[in-house]
N, C-alpha and C positions, 0 to 999 in steps of 0.2 A: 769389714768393720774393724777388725784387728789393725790395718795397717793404719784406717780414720785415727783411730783412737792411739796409735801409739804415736802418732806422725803429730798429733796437738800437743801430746806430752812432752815431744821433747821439746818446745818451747818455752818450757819452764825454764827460768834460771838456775843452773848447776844439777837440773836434770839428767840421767841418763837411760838408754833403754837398752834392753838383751844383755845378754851377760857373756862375758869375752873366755873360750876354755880355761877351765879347772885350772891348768898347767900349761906353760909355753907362750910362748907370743899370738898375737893375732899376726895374721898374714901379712896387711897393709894398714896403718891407719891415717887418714887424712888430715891433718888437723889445720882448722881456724879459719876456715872456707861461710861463705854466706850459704848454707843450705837450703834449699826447696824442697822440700819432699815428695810435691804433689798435692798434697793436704793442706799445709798449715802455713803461718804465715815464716815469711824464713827467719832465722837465725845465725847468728854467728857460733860456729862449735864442730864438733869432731865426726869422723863414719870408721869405726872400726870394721874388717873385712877379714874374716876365716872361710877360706877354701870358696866356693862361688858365692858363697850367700855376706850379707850384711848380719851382723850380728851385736853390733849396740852405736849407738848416733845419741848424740847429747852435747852438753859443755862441757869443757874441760877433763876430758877423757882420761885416766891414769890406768895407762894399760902400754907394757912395752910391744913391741909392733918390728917385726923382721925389717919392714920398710916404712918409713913416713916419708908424707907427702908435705910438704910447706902448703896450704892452699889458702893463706892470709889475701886479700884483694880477687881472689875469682867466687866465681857462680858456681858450685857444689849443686846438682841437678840430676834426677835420671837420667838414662841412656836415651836420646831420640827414637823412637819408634816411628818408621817408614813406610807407609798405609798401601803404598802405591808405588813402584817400580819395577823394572827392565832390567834388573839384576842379574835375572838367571842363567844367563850365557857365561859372566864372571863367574859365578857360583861354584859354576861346573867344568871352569877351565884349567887344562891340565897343567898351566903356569900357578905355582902355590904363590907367587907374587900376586897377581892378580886377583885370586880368591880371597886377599887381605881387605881388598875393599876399600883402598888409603883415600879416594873420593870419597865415602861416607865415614870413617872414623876420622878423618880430622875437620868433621863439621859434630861432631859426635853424636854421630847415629851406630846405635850397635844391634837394633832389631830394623828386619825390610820383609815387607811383603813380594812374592814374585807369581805369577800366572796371570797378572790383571790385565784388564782390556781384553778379556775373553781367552788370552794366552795358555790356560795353566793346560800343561801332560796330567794328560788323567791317569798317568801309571805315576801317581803318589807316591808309592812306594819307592821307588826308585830317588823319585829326585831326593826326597827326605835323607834315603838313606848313601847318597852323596860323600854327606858331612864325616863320616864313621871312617869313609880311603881316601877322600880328597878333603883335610881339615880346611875350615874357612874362617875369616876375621870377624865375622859379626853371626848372630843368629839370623833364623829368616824362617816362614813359614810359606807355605805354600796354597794357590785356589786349582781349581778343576774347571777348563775355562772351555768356553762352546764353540769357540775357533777347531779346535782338534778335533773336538769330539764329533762337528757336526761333519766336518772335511771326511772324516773316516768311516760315517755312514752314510750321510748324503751324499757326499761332493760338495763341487760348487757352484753348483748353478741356481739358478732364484727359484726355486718351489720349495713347497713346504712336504715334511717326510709325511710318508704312508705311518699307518700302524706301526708297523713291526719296527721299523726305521725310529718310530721314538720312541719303542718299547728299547731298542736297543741303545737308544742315547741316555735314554736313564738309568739302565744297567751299568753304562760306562760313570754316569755323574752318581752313581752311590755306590759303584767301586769304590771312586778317588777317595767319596767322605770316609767308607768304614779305613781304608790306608792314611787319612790324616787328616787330608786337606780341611783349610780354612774354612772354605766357602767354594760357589757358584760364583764365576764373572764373565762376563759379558762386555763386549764390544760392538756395540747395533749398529757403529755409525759404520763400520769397515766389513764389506763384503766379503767373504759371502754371510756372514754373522748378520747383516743388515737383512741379510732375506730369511731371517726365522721374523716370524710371526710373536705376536704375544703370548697366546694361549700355549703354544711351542713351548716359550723361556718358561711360565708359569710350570709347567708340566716338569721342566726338565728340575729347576729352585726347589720345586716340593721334595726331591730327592734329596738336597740338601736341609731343607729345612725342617726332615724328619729326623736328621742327624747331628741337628743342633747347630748346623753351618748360617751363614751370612750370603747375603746376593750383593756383590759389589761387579755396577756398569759404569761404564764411559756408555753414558744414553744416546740412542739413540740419533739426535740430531741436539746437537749444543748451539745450532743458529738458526738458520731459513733454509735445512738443505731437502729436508725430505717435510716430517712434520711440524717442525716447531721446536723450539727450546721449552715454552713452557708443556705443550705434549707431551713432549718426550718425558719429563719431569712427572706429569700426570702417570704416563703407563709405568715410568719404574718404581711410582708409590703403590702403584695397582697391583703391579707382580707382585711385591711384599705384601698385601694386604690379603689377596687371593690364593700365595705362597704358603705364608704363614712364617715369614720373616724377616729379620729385618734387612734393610737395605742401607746400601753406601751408595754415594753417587758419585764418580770419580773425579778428580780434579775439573771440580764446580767451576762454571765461566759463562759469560756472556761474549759467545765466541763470532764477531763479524760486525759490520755495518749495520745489521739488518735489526740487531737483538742490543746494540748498545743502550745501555741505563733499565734497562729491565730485571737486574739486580734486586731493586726492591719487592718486585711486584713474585719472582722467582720465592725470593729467602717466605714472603706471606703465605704461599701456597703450600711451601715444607714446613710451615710454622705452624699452621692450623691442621697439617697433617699429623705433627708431633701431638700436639694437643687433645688432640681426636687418639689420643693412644699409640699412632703409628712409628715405628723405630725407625728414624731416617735420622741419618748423619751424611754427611761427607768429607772430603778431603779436598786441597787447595795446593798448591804450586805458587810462589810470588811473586811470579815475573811475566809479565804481556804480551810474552811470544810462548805459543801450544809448540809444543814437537812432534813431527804428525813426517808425511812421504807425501812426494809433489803429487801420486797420483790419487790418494786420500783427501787430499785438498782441494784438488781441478778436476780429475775425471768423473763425470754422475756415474750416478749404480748400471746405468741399465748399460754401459759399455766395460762394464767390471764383471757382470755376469758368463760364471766359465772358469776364470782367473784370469791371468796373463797371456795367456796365448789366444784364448777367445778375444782377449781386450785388443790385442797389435792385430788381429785380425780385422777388426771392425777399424781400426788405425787405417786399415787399406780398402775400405771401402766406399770408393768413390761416394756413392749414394749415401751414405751414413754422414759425411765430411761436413755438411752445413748443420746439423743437429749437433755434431760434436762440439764442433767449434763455439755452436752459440754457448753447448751446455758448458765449457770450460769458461767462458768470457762471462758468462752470470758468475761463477765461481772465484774468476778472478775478480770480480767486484765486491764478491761478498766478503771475501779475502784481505780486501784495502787493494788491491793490485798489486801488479808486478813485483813492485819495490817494495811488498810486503814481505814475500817469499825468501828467504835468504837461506839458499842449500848450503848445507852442513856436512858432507860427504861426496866425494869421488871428485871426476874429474874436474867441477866448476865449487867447488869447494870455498865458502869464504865470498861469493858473489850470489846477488839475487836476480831472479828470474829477470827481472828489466835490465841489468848490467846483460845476461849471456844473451839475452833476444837483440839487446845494440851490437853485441860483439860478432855474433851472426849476419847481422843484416836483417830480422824478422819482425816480425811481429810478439808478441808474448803468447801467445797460442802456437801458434809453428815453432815457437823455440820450447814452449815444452814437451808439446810431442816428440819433437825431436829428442829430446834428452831422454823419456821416458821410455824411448824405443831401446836407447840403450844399456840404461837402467832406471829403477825406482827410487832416487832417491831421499834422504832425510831433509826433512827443513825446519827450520823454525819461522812459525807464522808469525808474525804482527799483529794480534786482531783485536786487544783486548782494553778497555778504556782501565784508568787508575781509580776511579770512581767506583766502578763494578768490584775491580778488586776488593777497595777496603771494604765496601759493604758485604760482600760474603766472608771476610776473613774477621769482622768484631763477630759472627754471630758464634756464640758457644756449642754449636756442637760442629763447625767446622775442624778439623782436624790440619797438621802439616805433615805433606807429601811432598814428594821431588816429581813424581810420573821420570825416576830418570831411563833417558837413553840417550846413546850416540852422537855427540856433535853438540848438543846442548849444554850450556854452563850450567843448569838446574841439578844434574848427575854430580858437579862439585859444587854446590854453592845453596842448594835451596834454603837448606836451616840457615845456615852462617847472615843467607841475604835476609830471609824474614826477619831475623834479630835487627840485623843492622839498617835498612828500610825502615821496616815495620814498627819496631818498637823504636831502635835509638830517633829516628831521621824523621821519620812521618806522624810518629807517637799515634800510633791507628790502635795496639795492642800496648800493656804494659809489657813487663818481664817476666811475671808471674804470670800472665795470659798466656804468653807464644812458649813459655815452659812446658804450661798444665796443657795445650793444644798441641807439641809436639813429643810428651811421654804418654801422662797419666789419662789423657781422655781416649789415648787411642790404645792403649792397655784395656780399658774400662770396657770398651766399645766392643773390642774382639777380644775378649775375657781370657786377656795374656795372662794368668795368674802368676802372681811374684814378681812381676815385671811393671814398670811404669811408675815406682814410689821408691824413696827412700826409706828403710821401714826392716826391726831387727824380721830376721828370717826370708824379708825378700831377695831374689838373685840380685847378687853386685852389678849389675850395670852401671856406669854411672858417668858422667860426662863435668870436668874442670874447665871452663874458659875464664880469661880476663873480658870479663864485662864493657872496657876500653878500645881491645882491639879483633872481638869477634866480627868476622866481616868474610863474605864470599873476594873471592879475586878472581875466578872465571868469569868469564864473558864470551859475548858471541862469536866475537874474533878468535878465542883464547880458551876452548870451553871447559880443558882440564886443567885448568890451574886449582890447587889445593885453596882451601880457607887457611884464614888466618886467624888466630888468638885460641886456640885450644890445646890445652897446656897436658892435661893427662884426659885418657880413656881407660874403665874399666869394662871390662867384657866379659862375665861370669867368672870376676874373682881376680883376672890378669887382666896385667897391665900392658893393652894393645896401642897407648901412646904413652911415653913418657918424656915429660921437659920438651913437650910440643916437638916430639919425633914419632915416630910409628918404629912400634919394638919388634915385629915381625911374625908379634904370638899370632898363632891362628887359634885361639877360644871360643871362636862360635858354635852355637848348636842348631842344628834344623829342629823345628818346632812342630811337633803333632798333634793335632786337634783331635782330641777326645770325642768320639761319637757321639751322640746319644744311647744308652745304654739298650741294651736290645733288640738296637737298630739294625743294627750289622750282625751276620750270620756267622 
């Protein structure tokens, strides 16, 4: 309520807010930026910044300032907050280059989520405390994901655990929570995570949800591949409701041939769930190709059962070869075909599936095989219509994600492109909309406290672009090209871009989720 109420005030004419030290300079001051706060409506005026925090924003500021910032003609906005990424291998890489994170600070994201799609090390501890010998360029918090957990008590093969087996995965998922983590995340659609059950995931959520954590999935089936998009939809409102928390749904889509224009009938069913009391939000990506592994995309579950080696086994099984084949050739249809698939990694790099099956001499089934035998690699799918998009991204509690990883331009370009699409190009969202959707709703949502507003005593985050020329430049061919038009970044107080450069500060902090109080022993 503090940051509502200071955030209206300062649009008062010649208003100011917070009071700049007794003595000495303020650290940075911004001046004559169109502000957003997150709150109100924007203004033309000042952000003064002492040490991490903001500490007075108004008009015409009279306070001398170690450094000013010219920001006459840009968008003065919070720091992006990044609900959903593949971060965490940068994170923790022993290049301090790379821990900078120069893909997400010059689109100006300075908070990312990392563990999603079921991913997270439930030894929380650890990754958290990362940041303390290896500094990093942006903050980032961490989930406890049921990939690891279930791999290190069940295995991998399609049954559901005994007793002890889920006494023991709960142990591990309210370990993570009392060490930090976010939340519970889930990835139902990628094996062996596809062979937990519901009542499993329920079981396992409660752990978090006794701890004050969040359940954020990539559900189950986003098209026709097992149950359904709108199912899947159904059981991960179910877990929350059963759980006792709330849910995220991960970069939301109507992913295939099968589920195109089902967008409306999707956003009705989370709408009346909202309404009904239910905490469902999600996250969006804004671009039509998913970033998923050829064998995530073509192979069904039941020759995934095992891992990889049980899978090229059954690859050599006479007898199995007509089931396979057909199961990959439904897959490739649901897909858009061939020429949907365009690998993003190794040797056929930058070609898709129907180019390397011509270059072969094959078919698109024999040429994937073939490929998968020698590795798994990344692709970017084609599957998504522009219609579906903008209808999940007007709805208000959608959020903006990247989902980035490897070989996809999303990892540079996601914010840069929603502005520039989205708002300038398609006019789907205003500026104030794809703002408030990629800081403050998603601060709100996972109760970043201080984070997500401009507002005296919130952390400095904060993000400069020209309005003119914010714009992604990566693309498919190209995927790590930097954006364009973002002029400074603040990252808890320092300036990790200046004069649309990257300063080299590593200022980020890993983020730990407060348990719930007497949760944890």
């Amino acid at each position: 309520m503090m940051f509502r109420r200071a955030a209206l005030l300062a649009g008062i004419a010649g208003f100011s807010l917070g009071a700049a030290p007794a003595s000495g300079p303020v650290d940075i001051l911004i001046r004559g930026g169109t502000i957003y706060t997150g709150d109100a409506a924007p203004f033309v005026g000042d952000v003064a910044i002492s040490g991490d925090r903001i500490r007075a924003l108004g008009r015409g500021l009279k306070l001398p300032a170690r450094k000013t910032i010219d920001a006459r003609g840009l968008v003065v906005a919070p720091g992006f907050i990044d609900p959903h990424t593949h971060a965490g291998a940068q994170l923790a890489s022993d290049d301090a280059a790379t821990r900078l994170i120069p893909g997400f600070l010059m689109q100006g994201v300075t908070t990312a989520f990392i563990g999603n799609d079921g991913g997270g090390d439930p030894d929380v501890r650890t990754v958290l405390a990362r940041a303390a010998t290896k500094p990093v360029g942006i903050n980032y918090a961490a989930y406890v994901g049921l990939d690891p957990v279930r791999k290190k008590v069940v295995g991998e093969g399609d049954r559901a655990p005994t007793a002890d087996e889920l006494a023991a995965m709960k142990q591990l998922v309210a370990g993570a929570m009392c060490q930090g983590a976010l939340g519970f995340s889930t990835g139902l659609f990628y094996a062996p995570q596809s062979f937990a059950g519901k009542d499993e995931i329920v079981s396992l959520a409660r752990e978090a949800a006794t701890r004050g954590g969040v359940y954020d999935t990539h559900l189950r089936d986003e098209s026709s591949y097992t149950i359904g998009l709108s199912a899947a939809v159904d059981e991960a409102i179910a877990i929350g409701r059963e759980a006792g928390l709330p849910v995220n749904i991960s970069h939301i889509k109507a992913l295939g041939v099968d589920v195109h224009g089902q967008a409306p009938a999707i956003i009705a069913k989370i709408e009346r769930a909202r309404a009904a009391g239910k905490r469902v939000t999600a996250d969006q990506y804004p671009w039509s190709a998913s970033g998923t592994s050829l064998v995530a995309s073509l192979v069904p579950l039941w020759a995934q059962d095992g891992g990889r080696a049980a899978m090229l086994k059954r690859f050599d099984d006479s007898t199995l070869g007509e089931r396979l084949r057909a199961g990959i050739t439904d897959n490739l249809r649901r897909r858009g075909t061939a020429a949907a698939l365009l690998i993003t990694e190794g040797e056929h790099r930058g070609r898709t599936l129907a180019q390397v099956a011509a270059a072969r001499g094959e078919d698109p089934v024999a040429a994937a095989i073939a490929v998968i035998r020698v590795k798994d690699p990344a692709v970017a799918s084609f599957n998504q219509t522009e219609e579906d998009i903008a209808a999940f991204m007007r709805r208000p509690w959608v959020m903006t994600g990247s989902d980035a990883s490897t070989g996809h331009p999303r990892s540079y370009g996601s914010f840069a492109r929603k502005y520039s699409e989205y708002v300038v190009k398609r006019q789907v969202l205003t500026l104030r909309e794809f703002l408030h959707r990629s800081s403050t709703l998603t601060a709100d949502t996972f109760r970043l406290s201080g984070r997500g507003r401009l507002a005296p005593d919130a952390y400095a985050d904060i993000v400069l672009f020209d309005p003119k020329h914010f714009a992604e430049q990566a693309t498919y061919e190209q995927p790590a090209l930097l954006a364009a038009g973002v002029r400074a970044v603040v990252v808890n107080g320092v300036l990790a871009v200046d004069n649309g450069t990257p300063t080299g500060a590593a200022a980020g902090r890993a983020l730990a989720h407060t348990p719930t109080p007497g949760r944890c022993g």
